[in-house]
matplotlib code that plots the C-alpha trace (Angstrom):
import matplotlib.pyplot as plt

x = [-5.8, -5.7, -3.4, -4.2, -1.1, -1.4, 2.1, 2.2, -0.9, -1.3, -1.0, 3.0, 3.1, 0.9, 1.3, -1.0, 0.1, -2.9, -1.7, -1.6, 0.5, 0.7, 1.8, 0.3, 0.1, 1.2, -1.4, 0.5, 4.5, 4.4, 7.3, 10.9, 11.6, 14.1, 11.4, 8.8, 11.3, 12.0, 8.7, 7.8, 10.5, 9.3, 5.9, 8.1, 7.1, 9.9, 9.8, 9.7, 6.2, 4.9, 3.0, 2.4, 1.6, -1.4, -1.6, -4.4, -3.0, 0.0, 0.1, 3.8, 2.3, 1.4, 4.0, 7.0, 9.2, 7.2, 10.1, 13.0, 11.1, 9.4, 12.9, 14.5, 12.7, 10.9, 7.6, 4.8, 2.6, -1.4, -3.3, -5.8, -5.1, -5.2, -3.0, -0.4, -0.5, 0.3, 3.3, 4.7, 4.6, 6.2, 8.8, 8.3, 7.2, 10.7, 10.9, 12.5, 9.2, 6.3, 2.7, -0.2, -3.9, -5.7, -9.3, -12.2, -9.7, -6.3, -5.8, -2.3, -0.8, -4.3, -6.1, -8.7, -8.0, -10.6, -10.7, -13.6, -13.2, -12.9, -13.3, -10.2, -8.7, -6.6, -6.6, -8.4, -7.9, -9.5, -9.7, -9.2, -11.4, -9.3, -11.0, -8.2, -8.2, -10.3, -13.1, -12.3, -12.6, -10.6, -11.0, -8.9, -10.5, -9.0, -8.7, -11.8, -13.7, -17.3, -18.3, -19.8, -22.1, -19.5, -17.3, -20.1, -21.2, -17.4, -17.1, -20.5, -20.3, -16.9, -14.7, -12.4, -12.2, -9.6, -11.6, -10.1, -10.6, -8.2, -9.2, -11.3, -13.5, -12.6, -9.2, -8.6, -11.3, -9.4, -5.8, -2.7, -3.7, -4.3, -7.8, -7.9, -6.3, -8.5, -11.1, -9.8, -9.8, -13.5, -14.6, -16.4, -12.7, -10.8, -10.6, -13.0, -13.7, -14.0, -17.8, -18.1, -16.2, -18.1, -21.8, -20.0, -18.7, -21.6, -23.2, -20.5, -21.3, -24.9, -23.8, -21.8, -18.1, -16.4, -13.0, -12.4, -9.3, -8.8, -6.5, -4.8, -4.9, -3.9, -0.8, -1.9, -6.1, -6.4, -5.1, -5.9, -8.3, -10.2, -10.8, -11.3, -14.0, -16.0, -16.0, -16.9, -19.8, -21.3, -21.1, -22.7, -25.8, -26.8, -26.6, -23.3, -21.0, -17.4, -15.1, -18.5, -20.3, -17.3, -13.5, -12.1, -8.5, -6.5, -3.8, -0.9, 2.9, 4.5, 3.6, 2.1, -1.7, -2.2, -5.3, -5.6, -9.0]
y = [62.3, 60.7, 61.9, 61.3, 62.0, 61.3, 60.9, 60.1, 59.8, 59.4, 57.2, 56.9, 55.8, 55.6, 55.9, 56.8, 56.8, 56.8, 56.6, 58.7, 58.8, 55.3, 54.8, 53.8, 51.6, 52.5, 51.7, 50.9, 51.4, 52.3, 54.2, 53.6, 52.8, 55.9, 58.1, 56.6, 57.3, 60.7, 61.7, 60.0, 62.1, 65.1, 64.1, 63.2, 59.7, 57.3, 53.9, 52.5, 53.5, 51.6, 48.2, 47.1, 47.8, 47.1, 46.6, 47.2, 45.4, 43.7, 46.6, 48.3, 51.9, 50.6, 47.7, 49.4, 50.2, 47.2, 44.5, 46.7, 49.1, 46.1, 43.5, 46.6, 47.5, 44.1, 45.3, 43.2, 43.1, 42.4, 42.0, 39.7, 36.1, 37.2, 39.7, 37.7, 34.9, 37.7, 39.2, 35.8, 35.4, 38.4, 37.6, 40.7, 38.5, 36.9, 35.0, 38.5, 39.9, 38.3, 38.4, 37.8, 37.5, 40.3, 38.9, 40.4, 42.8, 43.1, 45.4, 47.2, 49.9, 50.6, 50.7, 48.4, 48.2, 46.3, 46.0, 45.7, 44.6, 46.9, 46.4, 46.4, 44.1, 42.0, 38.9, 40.5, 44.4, 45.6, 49.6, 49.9, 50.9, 52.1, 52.9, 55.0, 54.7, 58.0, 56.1, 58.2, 56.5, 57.0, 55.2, 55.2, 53.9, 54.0, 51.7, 50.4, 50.9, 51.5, 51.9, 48.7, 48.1, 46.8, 50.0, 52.0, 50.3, 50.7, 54.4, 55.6, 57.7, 57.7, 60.9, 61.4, 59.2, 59.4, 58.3, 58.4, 60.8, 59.4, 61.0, 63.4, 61.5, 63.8, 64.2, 60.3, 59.7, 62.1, 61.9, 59.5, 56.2, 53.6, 52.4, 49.2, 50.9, 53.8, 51.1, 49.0, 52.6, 53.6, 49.8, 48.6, 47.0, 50.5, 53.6, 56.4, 59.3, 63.1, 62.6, 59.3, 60.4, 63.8, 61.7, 59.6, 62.5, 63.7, 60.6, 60.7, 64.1, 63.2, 60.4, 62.6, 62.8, 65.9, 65.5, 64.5, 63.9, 63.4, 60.9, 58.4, 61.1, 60.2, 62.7, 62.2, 62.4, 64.8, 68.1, 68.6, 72.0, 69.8, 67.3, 69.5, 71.7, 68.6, 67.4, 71.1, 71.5, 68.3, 69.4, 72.4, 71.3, 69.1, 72.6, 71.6, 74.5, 74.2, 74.5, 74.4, 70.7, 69.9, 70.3, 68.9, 68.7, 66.9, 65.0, 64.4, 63.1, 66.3, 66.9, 65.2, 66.1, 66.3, 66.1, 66.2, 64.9]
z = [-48.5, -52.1, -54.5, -58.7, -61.1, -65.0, -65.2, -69.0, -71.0, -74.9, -77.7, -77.4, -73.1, -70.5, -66.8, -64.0, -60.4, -57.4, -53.4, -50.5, -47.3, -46.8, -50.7, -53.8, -57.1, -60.9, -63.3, -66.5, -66.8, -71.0, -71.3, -70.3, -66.2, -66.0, -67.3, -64.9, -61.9, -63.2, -63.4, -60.0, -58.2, -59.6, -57.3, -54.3, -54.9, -54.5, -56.1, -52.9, -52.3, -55.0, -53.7, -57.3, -61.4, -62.5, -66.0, -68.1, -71.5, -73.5, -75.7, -75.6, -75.0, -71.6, -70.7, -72.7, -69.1, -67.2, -67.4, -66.3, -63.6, -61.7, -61.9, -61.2, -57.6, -56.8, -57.8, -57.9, -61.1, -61.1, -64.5, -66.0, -67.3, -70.6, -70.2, -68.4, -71.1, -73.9, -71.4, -71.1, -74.7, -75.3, -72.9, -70.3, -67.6, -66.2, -63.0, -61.4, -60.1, -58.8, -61.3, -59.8, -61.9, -60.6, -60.2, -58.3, -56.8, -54.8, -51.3, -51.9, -49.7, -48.1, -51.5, -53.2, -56.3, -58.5, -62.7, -65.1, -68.7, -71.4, -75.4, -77.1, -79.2, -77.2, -75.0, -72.3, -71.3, -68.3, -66.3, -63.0, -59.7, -56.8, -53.6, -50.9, -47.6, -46.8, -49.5, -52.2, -56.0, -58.8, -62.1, -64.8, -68.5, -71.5, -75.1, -75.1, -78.6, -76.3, -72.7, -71.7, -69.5, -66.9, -67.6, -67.0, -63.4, -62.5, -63.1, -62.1, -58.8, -58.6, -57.6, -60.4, -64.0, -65.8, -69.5, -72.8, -75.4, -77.9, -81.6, -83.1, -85.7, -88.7, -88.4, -88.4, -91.3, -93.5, -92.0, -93.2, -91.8, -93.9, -94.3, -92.3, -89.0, -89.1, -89.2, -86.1, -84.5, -85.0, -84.2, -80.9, -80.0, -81.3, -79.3, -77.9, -80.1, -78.6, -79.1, -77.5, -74.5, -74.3, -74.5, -71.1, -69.1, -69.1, -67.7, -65.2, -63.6, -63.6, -61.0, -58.7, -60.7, -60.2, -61.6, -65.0, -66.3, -70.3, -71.8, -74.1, -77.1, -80.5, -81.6, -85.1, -84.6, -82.1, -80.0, -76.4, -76.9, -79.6, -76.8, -74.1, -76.3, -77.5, -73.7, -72.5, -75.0, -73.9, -70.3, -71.4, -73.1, -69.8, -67.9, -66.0, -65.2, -65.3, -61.6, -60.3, -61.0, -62.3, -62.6, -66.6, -67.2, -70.3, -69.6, -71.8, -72.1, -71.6, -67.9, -65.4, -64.6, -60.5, -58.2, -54.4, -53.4]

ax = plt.figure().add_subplot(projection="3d")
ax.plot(x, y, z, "-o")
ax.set_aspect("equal")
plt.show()
């Protein structure tokens, strides 16, 4: 049986755990290690059960608790080349826990779990695909400024996504950023919109998803019933009925969102 928890999930820290009996892996550690434990307990998950972290980016809203957590319990980490030049740059990566470059895929406590390359603007951010032992998929995709064409092969089919819906386009255009990072935001290497997110959902349940999970919103460009709507109404207009085709739930930082599959 798989088990999906959002544990934290917005523009301030990200953490996603995915496993079953036989454990599981953490995808992203962004906020601090004691909250990640915390929140992991509160799941019955001990740290012991996690075979790695896979992380998606260098970004400190998904590698914030990474150095401490996996020193801490000998946890191995798995990311791109990219990404592990920028860690070691930034001095997360230590010597204290083994990081290996991810590349077509790692098999970690009975899971494959297999990235594809996003668009974001760093060295080289990637999603992940993990397959459970019972052949359920779950995919997590978030700060990429478009779906690409790999993004899309990953997630098609799959049996939950966790896909980002990080602002709503009106409240960043006339909100108190300044011009040039409202502009890296609404890029190709920036961040989904609700509308962009909505127009791939869609797409999604067409090819046999049934779980959606929202995620990585702004706190400054967005609000969860904003997201949830403008995903909704898309489901809508392609005649898709809600806890029927599909199941849509918004994730957040405040509690963890849970799926049994």
């Amino acid at each position: 049986m798989a088990r999906f928890c959002s544990l934290f999930s917005s523009s301030s820290g990200n953490c996603t755990y995915i496993g079953s009996s036989s454990g599981g892996v953490l995808i992203d550690a962004g906020v601090s290690a004691k909250q990640i434990s915390l929140r992991l307990s509160g799941i019955g998950v001990s740290e012991k059960d996690i075979g790695a972290v896979f992380v998606t980016h260098e970004h400190s809203d998904h590698v914030k608790g990474l150095r401490v957590f996996a020193s801490k319990y000998n946890i191995p980490v798995y990311a791109t080349e990219g990404t592990i030049r920028e860690l070691e740059k930034m001095g997360i990566i230590n010597g204290k826990f083994p990081v290996i470059p991810i590349g077509d895929g790692i098999e970690c406590n009975g899971q494959l779990v297999v990235p594809f390359h996003t668009s974001h603007d760093v060295a080289e951010s990637c999603g992940y695909s993990v397959t459970t032992g019972d052949g359920r998929k779950i995919c997590v995709a978030t700060d990429t400024g478009i779906v690409t064409d790999e993004m899309r092969a990953a997630l098609t089919g799959c049996d939950l996504a966790l896909v980002e819906s990080n602002h709503d386009i009106g409240m960043l255009r006339n909100g108190s950023y300044p011009y040039l990072l409202k502009r890296r935001i609404l890029s190709d290497v920036g961040h989904l919109s609700n509308i962009a997110c909505g127009d791939f959902v869609t797409e999604l349940v067409k090819s046999g998803t049934t779980r959606l999970v929202l995620g990585h919103l702004s706190k400054e460009n967005n609000i969860p019933s904003l997201a949830y709507r403008t995903s909704k109404s898309a489901l809508d207009c392609m005649g898709a009925t809600e806890n029927r085709d599909y199941i849509l739930k918004v994730a957040g930082s405040d509690e963890p969102e849970m799926a049994v599959l």
